[in-house]
C-alpha positions in Angstrom: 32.2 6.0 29.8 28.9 5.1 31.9 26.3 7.4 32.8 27.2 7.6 35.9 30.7 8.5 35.4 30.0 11.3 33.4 29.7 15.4 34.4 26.6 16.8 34.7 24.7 19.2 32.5 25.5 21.8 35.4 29.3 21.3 35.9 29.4 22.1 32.0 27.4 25.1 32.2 29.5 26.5 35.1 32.7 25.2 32.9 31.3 27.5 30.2 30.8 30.7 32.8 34.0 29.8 33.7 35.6 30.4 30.0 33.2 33.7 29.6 34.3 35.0 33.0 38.2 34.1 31.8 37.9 36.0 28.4 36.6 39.3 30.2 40.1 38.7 32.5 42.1 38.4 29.1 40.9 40.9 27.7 40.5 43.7 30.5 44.0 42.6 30.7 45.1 43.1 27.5 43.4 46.7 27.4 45.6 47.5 30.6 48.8 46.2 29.6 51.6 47.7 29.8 54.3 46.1 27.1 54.2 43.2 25.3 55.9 41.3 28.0 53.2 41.7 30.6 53.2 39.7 33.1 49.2 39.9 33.7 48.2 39.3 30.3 50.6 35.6 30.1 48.7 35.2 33.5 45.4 35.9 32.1 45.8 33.9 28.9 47.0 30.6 30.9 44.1 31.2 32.7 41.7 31.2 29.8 43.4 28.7 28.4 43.0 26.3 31.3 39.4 27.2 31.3 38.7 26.5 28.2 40.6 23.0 28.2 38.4 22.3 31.0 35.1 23.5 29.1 36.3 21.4 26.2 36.6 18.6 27.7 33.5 18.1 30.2 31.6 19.3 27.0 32.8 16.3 24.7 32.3 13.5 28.1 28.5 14.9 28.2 27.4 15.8 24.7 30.0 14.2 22.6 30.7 18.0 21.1 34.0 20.3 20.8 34.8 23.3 20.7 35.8 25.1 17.4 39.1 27.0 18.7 42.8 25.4 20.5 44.9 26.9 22.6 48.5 26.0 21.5 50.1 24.4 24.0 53.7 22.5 23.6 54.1 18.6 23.7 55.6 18.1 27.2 52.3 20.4 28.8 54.8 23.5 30.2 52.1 26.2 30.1 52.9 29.0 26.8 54.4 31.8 28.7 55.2 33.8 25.2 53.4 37.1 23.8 49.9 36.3 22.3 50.9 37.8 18.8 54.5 37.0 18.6 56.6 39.4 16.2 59.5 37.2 15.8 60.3 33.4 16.3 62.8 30.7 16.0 63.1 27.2 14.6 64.7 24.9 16.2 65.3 21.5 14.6 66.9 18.4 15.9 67.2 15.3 13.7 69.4 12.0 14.7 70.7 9.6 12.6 72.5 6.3 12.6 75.7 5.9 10.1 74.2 2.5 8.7 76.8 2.3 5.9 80.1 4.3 6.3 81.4 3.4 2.6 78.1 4.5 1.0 78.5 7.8 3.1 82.2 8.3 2.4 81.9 7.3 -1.5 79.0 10.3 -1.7 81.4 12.5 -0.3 83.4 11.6 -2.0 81.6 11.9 -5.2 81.2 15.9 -4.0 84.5 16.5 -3.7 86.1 15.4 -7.4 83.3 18.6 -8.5 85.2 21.0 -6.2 88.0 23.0 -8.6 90.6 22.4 -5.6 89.6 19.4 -4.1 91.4 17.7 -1.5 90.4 13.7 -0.8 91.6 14.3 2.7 88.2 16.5 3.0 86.3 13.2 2.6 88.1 10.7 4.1 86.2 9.1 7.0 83.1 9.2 8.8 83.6 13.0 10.2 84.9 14.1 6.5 82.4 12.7 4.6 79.7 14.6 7.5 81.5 18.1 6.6 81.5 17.8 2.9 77.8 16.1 2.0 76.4 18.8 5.1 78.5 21.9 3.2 76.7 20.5 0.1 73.2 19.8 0.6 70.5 21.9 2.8 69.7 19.6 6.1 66.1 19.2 4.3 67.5 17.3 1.2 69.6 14.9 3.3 66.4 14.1 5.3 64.7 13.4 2.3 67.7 11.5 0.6 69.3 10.0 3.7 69.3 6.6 2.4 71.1 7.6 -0.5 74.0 8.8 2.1 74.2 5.3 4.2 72.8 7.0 7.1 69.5 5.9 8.8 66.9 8.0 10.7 66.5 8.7 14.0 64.1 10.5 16.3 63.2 14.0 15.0 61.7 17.4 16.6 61.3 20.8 15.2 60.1 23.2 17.9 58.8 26.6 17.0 59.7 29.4 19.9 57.9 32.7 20.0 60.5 35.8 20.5 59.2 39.3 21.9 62.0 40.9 19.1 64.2 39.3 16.3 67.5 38.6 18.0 70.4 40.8 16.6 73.1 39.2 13.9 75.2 37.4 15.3 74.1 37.4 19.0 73.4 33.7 19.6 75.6 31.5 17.1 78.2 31.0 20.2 75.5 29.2 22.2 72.2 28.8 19.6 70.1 26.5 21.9 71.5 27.2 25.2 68.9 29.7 25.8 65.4 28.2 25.0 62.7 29.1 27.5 60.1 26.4 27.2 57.2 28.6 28.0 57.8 30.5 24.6 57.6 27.4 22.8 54.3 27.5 20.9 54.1 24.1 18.7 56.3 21.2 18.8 56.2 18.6 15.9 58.0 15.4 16.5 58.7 12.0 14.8 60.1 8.7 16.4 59.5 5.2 16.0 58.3 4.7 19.3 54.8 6.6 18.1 54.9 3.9 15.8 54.9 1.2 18.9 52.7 2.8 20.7 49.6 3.0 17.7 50.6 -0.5 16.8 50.2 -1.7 20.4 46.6 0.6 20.3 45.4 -1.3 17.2 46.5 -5.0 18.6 44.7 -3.9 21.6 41.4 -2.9 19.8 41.7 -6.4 17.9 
């Protein structure tokens, strides 16, 4: 970036009155609030959070520097909407695969099923079978970690992390478990796909 281009020592000064004046807001709003679900205090901290993105940034253009603290903010850039000390959360995990070899995958089933004391072949017969007995078997991590084992081949990948003002009751959700996620409780998103991969290889050819 040219000299020219960059902010000036006084739009980062006023970025950084901006950040003071937006931490007296959150926290004279915090001190009135009223319940954890306040609307002033989610109002407050998007607005300190915004000011210190801002801050952050015009202070790395002109002095190369950042600031020591992040505001979590989720992957696709809706604003966090959640409570600032969350008492409960959910995980919520997507992982896709390919079936890349349907004998491999039916023999492991397979393989499961002459261990049960009453098994039944018909359990493990096909595609879907096979799915049903190797997931009743294994936790969803091991398979990740053993997929190729299984015939299968990976996919794209996301774990999201969703703040939750109170644990949900037993029971209350398993008839629709992700029909009710409210992306501005989200607070981290962690995802995996080749096209990342793409995208930093076409970075490096470009830097070549």
């Amino acid at each position: 970036m040219s000299d020219a281009a960059q902010p000036t020592a006084a739009e980062v000064r006023a970025a950084a009155e901006a950040v003071k004046t937006a931490l007296d807001r959150h926290l004279a709003a915090v001190e009135r609030r009223t319940g954890d679900d306040d609307p002033a205090v989610y109002a407050a901290f998007n607005e300190l959070a915004a000011a210190a993105e801002e801050y952050d940034e015009l202070l790395y253009e002109r002095y190369d520097e950042v600031t020591p603290f992040e505001i979590p903010a989720p992957e696709d850039g809706v604003p966090y909407r959640g409570p600032s000390e969350p008492r409960a959360f959910s995980v919520l995990i997507r992982r896709d695969y390919q079936v890349a070899e349907p004998l491999r995958l039916v023999a492991q089933a397979q393989r499961v099923s002459a261990f049960d004391r009453e098994p039944d072949p018909a359990d493990a017969a096909g595609t879907a079978g096979a799915l049903g007995v190797l997931f009743g078997e294994y936790e969803p991590d091991e398979i990740a970690s053993r997929y190729k084992e299984f015939g299968l081949e990976e996919g794209d990948s996301t774990l999201w992390i969703a703040a939750a003002e109170e644990p949900a009751e037993p029971g209350e959700w398993l008839s629709a478990p992700f029909d009710h996620t409210d992306a501005g409780q989200v607070l981290h998103r962690f995802e995996v796909s080749s096209v990342f991969d793409d995208e930093e290889a076409d970075e490096a050819d470009a830097l070549r």
